[in-house]
C-alpha positions in Angstrom: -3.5 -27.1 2.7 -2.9 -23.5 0.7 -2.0 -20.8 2.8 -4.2 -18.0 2.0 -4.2 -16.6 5.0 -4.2 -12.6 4.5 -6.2 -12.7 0.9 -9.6 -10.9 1.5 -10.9 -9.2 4.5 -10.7 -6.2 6.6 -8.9 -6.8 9.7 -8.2 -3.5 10.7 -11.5 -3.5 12.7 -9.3 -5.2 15.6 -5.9 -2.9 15.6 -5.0 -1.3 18.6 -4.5 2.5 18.8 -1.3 3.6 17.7 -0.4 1.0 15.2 -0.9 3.5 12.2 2.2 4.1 9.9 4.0 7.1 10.9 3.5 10.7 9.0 5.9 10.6 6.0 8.5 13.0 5.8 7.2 17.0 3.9 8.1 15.9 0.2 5.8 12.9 0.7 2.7 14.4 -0.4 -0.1 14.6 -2.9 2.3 17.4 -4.9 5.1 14.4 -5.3 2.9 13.6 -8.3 4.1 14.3 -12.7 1.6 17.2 -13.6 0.4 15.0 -16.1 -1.4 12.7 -13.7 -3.4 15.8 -12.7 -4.5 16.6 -15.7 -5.2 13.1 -16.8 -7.3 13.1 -13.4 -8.8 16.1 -14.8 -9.7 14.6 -17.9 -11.7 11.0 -16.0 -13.2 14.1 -14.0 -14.9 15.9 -17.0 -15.8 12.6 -18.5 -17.3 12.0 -14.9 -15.3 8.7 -15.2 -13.1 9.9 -12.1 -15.1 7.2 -9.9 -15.1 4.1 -11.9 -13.2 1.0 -10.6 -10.4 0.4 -11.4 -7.1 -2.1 -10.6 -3.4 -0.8 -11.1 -0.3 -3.3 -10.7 3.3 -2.4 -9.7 5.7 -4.3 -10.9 9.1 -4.2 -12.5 10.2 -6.2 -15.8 14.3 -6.7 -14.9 16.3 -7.6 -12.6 19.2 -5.4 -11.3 22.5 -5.8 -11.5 23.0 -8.3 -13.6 21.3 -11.0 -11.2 17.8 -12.5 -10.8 15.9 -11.2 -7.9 15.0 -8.3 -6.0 14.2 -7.3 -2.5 10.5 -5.9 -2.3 11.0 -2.8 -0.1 9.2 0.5 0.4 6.1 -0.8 1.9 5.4 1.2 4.7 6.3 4.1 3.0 3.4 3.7 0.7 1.1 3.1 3.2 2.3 6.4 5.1 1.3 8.2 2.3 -2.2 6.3 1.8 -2.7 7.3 5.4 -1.8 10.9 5.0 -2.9 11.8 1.6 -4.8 14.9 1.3 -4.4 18.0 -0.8 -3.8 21.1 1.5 -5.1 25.0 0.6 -1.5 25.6 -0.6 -1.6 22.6 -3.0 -5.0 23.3 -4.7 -4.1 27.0 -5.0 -1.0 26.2 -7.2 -2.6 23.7 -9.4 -5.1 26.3 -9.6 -2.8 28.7 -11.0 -1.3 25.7 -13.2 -4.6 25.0 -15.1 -6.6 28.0 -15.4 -8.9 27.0 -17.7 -10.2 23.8 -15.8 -13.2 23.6 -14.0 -13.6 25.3 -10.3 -15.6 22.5 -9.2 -12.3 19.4 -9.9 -10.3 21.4 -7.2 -13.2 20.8 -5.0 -13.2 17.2 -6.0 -9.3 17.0 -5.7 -9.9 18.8 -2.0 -12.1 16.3 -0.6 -10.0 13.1 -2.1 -8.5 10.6 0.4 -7.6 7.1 0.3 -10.6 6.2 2.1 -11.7 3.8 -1.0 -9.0 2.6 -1.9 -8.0 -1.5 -1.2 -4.3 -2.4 -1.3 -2.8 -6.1 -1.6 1.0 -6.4 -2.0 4.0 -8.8 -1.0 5.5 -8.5 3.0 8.2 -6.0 2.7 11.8 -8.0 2.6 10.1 -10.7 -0.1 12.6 -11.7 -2.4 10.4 -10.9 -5.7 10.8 -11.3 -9.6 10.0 -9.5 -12.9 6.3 -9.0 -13.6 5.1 -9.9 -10.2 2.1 -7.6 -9.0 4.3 -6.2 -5.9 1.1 -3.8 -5.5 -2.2 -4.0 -6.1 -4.3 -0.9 -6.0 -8.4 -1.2 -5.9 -10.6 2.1 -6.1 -11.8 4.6 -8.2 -9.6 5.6 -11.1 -9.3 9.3 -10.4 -7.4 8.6 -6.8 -5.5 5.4 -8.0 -4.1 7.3 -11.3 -2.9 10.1 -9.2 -1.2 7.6 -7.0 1.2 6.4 -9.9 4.2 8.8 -9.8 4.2 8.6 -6.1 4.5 4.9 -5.7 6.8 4.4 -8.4 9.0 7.4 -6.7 9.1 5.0 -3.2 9.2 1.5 -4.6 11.9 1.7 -7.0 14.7 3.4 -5.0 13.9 1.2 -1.7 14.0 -1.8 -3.8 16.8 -1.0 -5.6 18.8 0.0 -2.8 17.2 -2.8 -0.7 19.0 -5.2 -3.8 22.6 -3.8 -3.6 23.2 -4.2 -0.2 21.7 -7.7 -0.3 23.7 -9.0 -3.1 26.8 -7.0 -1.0 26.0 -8.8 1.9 25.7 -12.2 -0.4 29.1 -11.3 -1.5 30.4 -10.5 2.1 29.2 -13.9 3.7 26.5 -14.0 6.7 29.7 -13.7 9.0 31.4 -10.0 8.1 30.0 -7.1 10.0 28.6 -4.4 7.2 28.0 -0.7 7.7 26.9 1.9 5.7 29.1 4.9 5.3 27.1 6.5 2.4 25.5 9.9 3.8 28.1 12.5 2.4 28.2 10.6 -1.2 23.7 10.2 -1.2 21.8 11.9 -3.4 20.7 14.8 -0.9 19.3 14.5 2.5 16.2 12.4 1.9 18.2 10.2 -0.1 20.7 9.2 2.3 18.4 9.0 4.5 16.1 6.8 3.2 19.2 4.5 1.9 20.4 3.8 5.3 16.9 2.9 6.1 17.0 0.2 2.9 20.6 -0.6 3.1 19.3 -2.1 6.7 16.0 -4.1 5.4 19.1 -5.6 3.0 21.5 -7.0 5.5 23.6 -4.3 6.6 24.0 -4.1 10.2 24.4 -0.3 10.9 24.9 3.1 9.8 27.0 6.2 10.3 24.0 7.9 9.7 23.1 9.5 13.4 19.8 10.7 11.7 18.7 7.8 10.7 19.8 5.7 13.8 17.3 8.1 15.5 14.6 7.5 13.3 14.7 3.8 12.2 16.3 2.7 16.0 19.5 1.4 14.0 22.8 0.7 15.2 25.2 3.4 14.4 28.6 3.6 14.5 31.9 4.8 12.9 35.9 5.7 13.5 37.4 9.4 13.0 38.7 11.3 10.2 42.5 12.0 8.8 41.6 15.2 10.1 41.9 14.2 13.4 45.2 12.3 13.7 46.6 15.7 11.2 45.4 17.8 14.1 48.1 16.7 16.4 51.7 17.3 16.2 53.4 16.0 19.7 52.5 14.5 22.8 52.9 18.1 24.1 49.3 19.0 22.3 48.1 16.7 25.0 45.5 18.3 27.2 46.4 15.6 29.6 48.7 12.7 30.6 45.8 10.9 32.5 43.0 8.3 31.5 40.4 7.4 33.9 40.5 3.4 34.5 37.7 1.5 34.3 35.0 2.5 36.5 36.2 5.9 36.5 36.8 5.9 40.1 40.5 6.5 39.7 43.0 7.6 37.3 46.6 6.8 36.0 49.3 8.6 33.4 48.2 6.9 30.3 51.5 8.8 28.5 53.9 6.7 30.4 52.5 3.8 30.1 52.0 4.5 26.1 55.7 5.8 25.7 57.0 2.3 27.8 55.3 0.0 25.9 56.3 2.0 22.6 60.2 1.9 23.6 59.2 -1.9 24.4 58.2 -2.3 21.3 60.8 -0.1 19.5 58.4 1.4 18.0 60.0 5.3 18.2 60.3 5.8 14.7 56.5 6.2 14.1 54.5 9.4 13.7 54.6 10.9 17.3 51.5 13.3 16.3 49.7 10.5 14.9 50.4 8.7 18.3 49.2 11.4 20.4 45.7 11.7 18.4 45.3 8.1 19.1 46.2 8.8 23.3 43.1 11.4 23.0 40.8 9.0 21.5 41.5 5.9 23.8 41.4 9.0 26.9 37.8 10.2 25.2 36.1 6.6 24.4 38.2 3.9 26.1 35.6 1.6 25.9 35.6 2.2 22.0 38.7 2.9 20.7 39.1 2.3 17.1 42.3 3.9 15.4 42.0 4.8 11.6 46.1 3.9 10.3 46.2 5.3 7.0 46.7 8.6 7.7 50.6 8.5 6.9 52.0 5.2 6.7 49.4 2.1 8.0 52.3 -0.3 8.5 55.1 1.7 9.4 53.0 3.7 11.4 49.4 3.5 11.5 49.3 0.2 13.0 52.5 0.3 15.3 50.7 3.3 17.2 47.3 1.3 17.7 49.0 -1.4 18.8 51.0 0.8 21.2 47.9 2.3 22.4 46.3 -1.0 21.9 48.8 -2.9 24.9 48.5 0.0 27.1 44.8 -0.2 27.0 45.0 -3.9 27.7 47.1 -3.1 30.8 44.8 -0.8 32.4 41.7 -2.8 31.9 40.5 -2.1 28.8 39.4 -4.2 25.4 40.2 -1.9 22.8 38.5 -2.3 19.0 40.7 -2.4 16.2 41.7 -0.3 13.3 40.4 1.2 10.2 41.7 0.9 6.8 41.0 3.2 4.4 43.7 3.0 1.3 46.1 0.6 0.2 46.0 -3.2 -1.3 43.3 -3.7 1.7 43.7 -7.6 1.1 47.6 -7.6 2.0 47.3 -4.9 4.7 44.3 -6.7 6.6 46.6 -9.9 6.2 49.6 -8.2 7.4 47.5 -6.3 10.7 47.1 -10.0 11.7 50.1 -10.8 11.8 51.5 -8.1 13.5 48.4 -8.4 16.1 49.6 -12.2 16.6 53.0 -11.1 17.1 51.7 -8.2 19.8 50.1 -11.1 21.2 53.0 -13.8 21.5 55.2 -10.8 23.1 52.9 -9.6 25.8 51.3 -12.6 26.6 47.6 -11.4 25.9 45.6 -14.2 25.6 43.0 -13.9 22.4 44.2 -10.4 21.6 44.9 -10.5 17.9 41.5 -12.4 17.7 39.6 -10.1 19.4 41.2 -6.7 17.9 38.9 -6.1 14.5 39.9 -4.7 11.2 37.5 -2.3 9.5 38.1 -1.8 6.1 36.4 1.2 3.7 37.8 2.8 0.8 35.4 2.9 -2.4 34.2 -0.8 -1.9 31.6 -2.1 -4.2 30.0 -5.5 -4.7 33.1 -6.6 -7.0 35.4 -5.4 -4.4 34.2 -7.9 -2.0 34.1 -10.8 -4.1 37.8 -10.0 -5.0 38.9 -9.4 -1.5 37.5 -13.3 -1.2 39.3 -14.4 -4.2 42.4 -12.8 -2.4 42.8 -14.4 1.1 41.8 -11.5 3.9 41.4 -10.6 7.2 38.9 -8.0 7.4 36.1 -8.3 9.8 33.8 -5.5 8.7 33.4 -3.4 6.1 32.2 0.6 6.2 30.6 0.8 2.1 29.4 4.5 0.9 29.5 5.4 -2.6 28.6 2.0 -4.3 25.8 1.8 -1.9 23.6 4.2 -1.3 24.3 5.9 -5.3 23.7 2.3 -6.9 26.4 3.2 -9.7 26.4 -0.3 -11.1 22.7 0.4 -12.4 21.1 3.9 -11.1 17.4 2.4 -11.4 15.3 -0.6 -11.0 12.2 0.6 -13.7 9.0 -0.3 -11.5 6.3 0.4 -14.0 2.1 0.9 -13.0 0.2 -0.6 -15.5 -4.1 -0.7 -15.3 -5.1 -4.3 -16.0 -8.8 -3.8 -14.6 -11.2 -1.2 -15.4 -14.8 -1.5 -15.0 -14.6 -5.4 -13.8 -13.4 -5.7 -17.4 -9.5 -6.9 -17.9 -7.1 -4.5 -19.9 -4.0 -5.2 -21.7 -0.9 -2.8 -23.2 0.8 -4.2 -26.2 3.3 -3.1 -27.5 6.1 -3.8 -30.2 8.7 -5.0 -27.9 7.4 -8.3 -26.5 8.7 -7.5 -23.0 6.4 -4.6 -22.4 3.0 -6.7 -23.0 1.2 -6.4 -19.7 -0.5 -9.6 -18.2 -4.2 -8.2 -17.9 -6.7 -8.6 -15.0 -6.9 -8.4 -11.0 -4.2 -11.3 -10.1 -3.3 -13.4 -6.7 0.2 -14.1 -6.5 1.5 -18.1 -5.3 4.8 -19.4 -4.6 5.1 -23.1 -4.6 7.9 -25.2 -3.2 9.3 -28.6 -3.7 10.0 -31.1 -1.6 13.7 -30.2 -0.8 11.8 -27.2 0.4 13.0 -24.7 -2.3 10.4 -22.3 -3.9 10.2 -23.5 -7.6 7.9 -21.2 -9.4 5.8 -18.3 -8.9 2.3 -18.7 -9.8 -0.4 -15.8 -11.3 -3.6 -16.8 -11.1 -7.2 -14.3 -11.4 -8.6 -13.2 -8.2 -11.8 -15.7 -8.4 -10.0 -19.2 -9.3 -9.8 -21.1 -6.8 -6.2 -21.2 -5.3 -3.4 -24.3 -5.6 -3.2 -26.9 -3.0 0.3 -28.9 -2.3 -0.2 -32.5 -4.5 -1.9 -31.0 -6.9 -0.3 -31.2 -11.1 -0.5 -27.3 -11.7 0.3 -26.4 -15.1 2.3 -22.8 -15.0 2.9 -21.0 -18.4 5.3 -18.8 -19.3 3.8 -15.3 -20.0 5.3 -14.4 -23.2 6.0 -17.7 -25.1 3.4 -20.0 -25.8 5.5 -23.2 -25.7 7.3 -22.7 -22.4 4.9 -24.5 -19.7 5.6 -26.6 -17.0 3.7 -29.1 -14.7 4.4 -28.2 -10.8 3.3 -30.6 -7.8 4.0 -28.5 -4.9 4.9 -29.6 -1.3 4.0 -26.1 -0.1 2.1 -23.4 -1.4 2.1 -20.0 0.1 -0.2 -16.8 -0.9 2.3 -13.8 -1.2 -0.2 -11.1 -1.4 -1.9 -9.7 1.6 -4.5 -6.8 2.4 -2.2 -4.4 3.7 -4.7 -1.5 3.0 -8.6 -1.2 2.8 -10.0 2.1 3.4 -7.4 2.7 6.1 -4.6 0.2 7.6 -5.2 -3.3 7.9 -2.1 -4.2 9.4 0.2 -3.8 12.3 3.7 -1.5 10.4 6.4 -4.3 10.8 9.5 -2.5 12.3 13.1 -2.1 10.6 14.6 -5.4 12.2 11.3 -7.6 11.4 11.7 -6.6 7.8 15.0 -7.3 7.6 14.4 -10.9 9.2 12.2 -11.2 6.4 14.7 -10.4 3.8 17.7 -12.9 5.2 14.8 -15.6 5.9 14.0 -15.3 1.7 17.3 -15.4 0.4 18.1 -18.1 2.7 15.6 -20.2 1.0 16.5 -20.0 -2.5 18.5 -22.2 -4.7 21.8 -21.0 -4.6 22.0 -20.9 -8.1 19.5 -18.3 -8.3 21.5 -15.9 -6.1 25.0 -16.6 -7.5 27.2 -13.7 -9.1 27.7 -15.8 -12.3 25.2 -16.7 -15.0 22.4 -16.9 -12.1 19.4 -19.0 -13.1 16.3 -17.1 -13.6 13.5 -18.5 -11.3 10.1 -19.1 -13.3 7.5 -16.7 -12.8 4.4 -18.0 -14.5 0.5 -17.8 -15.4 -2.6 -20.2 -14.5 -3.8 -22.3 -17.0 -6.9 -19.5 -17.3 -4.4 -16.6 -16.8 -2.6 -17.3 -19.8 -6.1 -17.8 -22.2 -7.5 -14.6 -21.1 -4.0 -12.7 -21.9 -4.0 -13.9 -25.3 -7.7 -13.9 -25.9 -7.6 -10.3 -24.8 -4.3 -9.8 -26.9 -6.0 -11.0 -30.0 -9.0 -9.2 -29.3 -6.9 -5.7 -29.0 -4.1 -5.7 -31.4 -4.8 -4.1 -34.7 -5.1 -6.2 -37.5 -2.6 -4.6 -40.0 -3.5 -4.3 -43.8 -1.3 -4.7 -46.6 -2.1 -3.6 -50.4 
């Protein structure tokens, strides 16, 4: 049987108080809008056109990155504006002054507009998705949905795109590695860094350094110290104290001695004695989390000798310390050399399952290629802390979600145009994903709202959208409706939190062919068009495009 479950229907009736989206953040308002959408609304307005039906689609037309898929992200954003969309006194006042000329009566239009008539299908946040798929579907009048355009667009493409890169990082990492987000100071302002912690999660990452958006999202935040710390220190003498509180904190011992006999042990007494002292303060601040960042002059001369120092003394006294941070260097060879020096610690003291349990963190402008070289190399790093490639996308700065109308007045619309790619597919569509029998999604399947949906057994004939001969016959094992009334007048659904979209995201990917997800000449999965789809496009193409007239 199809699984339609989630097509039509209003189940918001049911919801329990409280289950709203939450109130987006002060830029997240009607304003966030290009001034020509005003002024097109403007212009349906005077043509009193404003309230005729209309459909929109969002969608993009390539993937990122030079892969084929994206994650769908940005969903409850969108439908935190929908619930909170209204035009304040301040906002009408300014468009006032910006069109002077128009008609006092469209502000009082603009004033009373809400998203009260408004329906909205689209994908669960965290679907895997692929060019041309509706990933929204916007029913209402034309004046509110065209005004909606700019705003969506803003949300959708930098949560998906963001969503993307740190899913294909975490691709590249392997389901094992631990992967933070360090991007905050390198974002593109506070909203951006915020919001890319928020979609760096949703795509696989497991925490943030981002306290603000731990708060928010009820992420898992975490993070080292700075060279500026271990700099601060000199001596042992800069010291406040000699004393560490043991486990418990009912009594206390001189965590110096201990530290300068298991360094003369070790004879260690060549390293940095002011980096040593910085790493006594943290393991006497946060014993129960002490992670030393080695870099700062020399990581094995130094950097790691004094952890390990630290690291034994900690051990003695009760403690399980973390591990260290690398932030320079051929981080392949010095994660590889940490390990061996751990195992050697180890073999000396006699601490069982020490050099196992001690972790290496490793940062330092990593990027997607970084981690699939670091694999090609042989390392030993157990998580990484990624920033700048991150959260700034630098491999491609935008994903190119476009809103096209494809319905106006129950009548299908098209856009041609010269470059094949940018012919929109016309009319209100349902999107299908049908699997095989190895359980593997095979295609993805447009079909118009009012045909009847696929069933698993069935020969369905999918068609490429843009080339007449492509077509293939799919019998599906499993077909699953991807679009679902998330919005109809007012929320429809419980908001899915942080973690449950993120399950959603790892549960796609995990489904897929891997050769659909591989770095290297990926295969494109096949998005297609019913058997009807595909006439009415063309019938509709022919019908519009210009016949052209040579002399």
């Amino acid at each position: 049987m199809s699984d339609a479950a989630g097509g039509e229907g209003r189940p918001r009736a049911g919801m329990a108080a409280g289950l709203g989206p939450k109130a987006p953040c002060n830029f997240v308002n009607p304003l966030l809008t290009d001034m020509y959408q005003v002024t097109m609304c403007y212009a349906y307005w005077k043509a009193n056109k404003h309230n005729t039906e209309a459909v929109f689609e969002l969608f993009f037309r390539k993937n990122p990155f030079s892969g084929e898929y994206v994650i769908f992200a940005g969903l409850s954003d969108v439908i935190s504006l929908l619930d909170h969309y209204k035009f304040t006194a301040e906002h009408i006042q300014y468009l006032r002054a910006q069109m002077p000329s128009a008609s006092p009566e469209f502000f009082d239009y603009l004033s009373s507009l809400d998203c009260s008539q408004v329906k909205v299908q689209a994908l669960k946040e965290g679907t895997v998705v692929f060019p041309r798929e509706p990933l929204i579907r916007l029913e209402g009048p034309v004046g509110i949905c065209q005004l909606l355009e700019t705003s969506l667009l803003c949300i959708v493409n930098f949560a998906s795109l963001v969503a993307t890169n740190a899913a294909r990082m975490r691709q590249a990492a392997g389901p094992n590695k631990t992967l933070l987000e360090f991007g905050l100071r390198r974002a593109q302002g506070p909203d951006g860094g915020v919001s890319a912690s928020r979609y760096c999660y949703i795509g696989g990452f497991d925490g943030t350094s981002n306290a603000l958006a731990g708060m928010l999202f009820g992420m898992k935040v975490g993070g080292t110290h700075a060279h500026s710390f271990v700099q601060s220190f000199s001596s042992i003498e800069d010291l406040k104290t000699r004393m560490i509180s043991l486990p418990g904190g009912a009594e206390e011992v001189d965590f110096v001695d201990i530290v300068l006999r298991v360094r003369a042990k070790f004879g260690w007494e060549h390293t940095n004695t002011g980096e040593l002292a910085s790493f006594i303060c943290i393991c006497q601040a946060l014993p129960e989390s002490f992670v030393a960042l080695v870099d700062t002059y020399d990581t094995l001369v130094s950097g790691i000798p004094n952890f390990l120092i630290c690291a034994v003394a900690m051990f003695e006294i009760g403690y399980q310390p973390i591990g260290i941070r690398l932030d320079s260097g051929d981080l392949a060879y010095l994660s590889l050399e940490a390990r061996k020096m751990f195992e050697m610690v180890e073999k000396q003291c006699k601490v069982e399952g020490m050099a196992k349990a001690l972790k290496i963190v490793a940062s330092n402008d990593i990027g997607e290629d970084t981690l699939h070289s670091l694999n090609q190399q042989g390392h030993s790093i157990d998580t990484f802390g990624i920033g700048t490639h991150l959260v700034t996308c630098q491999n491609q700065p935008a994903l190119g979600c476009v809103y096209k109308l494809v319905e106006f007045d129950k009548k299908p619309r098209i856009k041609l145009s010269q470059e094949i790619k940018k012919v929109s597919v016309p009319g209100k569509k349902v999107l299908y994903r049908l699997y095989g029998k190895a359980g593997y999604p095979l295609v993805d399947l447009m079909q118009l709202q009012d045909e009847e949906a696929p069933n698993p057994g069935e020969r369905i004939m999918c068609r490429h959208p843009l080339d007449p001969t492509k077509r293939v016959v799919c019998v599906p094992a499993q077909v699953l409706r991807l679009h679902h009334v998330v919005w109809d007048g007012g929320p429809c659904l419980e908001m899915p939190s942080i973690s449950e979209i993120r399950n959603v995201t790892i549960k796609e990917l995990s489904e897929l062919r891997h050769d659909h997800v591989r770095r290297l000449n990926p295969t494109p999965y096949k998005v297609s068009l019913s058997e009807n789809l595909f006439k009415t496009m063309y019938e509709l193409w022919r019908k519009e495009a210009p016949i052209l007239e040579l002399t």
